[in-house]
C-alpha positions in Angstrom: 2.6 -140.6 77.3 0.1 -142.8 78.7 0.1 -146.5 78.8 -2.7 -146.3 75.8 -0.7 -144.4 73.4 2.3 -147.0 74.0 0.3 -150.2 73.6 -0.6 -148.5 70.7 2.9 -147.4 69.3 3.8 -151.3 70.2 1.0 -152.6 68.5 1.8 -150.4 65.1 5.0 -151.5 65.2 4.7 -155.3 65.4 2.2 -155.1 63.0 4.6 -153.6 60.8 7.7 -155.7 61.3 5.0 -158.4 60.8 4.2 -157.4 57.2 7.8 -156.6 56.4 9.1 -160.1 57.6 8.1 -162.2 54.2 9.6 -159.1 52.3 12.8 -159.1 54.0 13.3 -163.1 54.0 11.2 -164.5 51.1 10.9 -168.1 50.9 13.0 -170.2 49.1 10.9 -172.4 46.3 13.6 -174.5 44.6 12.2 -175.0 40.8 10.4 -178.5 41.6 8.9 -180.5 38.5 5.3 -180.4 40.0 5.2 -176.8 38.9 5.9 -176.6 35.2 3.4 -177.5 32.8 6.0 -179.3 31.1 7.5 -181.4 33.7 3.9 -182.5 34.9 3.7 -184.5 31.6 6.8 -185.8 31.4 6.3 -187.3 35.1 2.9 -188.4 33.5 4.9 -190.4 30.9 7.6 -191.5 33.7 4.6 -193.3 36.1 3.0 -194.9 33.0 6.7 -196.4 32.4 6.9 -197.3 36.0 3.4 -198.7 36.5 4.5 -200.7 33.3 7.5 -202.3 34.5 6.2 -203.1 37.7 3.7 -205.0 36.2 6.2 -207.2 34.3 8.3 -207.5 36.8 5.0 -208.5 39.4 4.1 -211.1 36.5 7.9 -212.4 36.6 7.4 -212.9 40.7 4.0 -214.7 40.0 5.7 -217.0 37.3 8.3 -218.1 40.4 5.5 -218.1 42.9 3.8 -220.7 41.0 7.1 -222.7 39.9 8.1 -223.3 43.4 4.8 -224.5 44.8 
């Protein structure tokens, strides 16, 4: 064979194996909550909770703040 046909062959090939390779090992997406509708609005809910008590507890730190000045 000549050295065309062979870097051709090669060429096939790896192109091949190259497809195949997310076939034969598919990634592994663990079920996070950013990706259900449902879970998006109940970490919505969660951050308005959070944003909430951090502003009491901020307005707790103030009220020492001030008290020990």
């Amino acid at each position: 064979m000549s050295d065309v046909v062979i870097v051709a062959l090669i060429s096939s090939a790896t192109a091949i194996v190259v497809a195949l390779i997310p076939q034969i090992f598919p990634e592994r997406k663990e079920d996070s909550a950013a990706t259900n509708g449902d879970s998006i609005s109940e970490l919505k809910k969660e951050n308005g909770a959070l944003k909430k008590e951090n502003v009491e507890k901020q307005e707790i730190i103030d009220y020492y703040r001030k008290r020990d000045k």
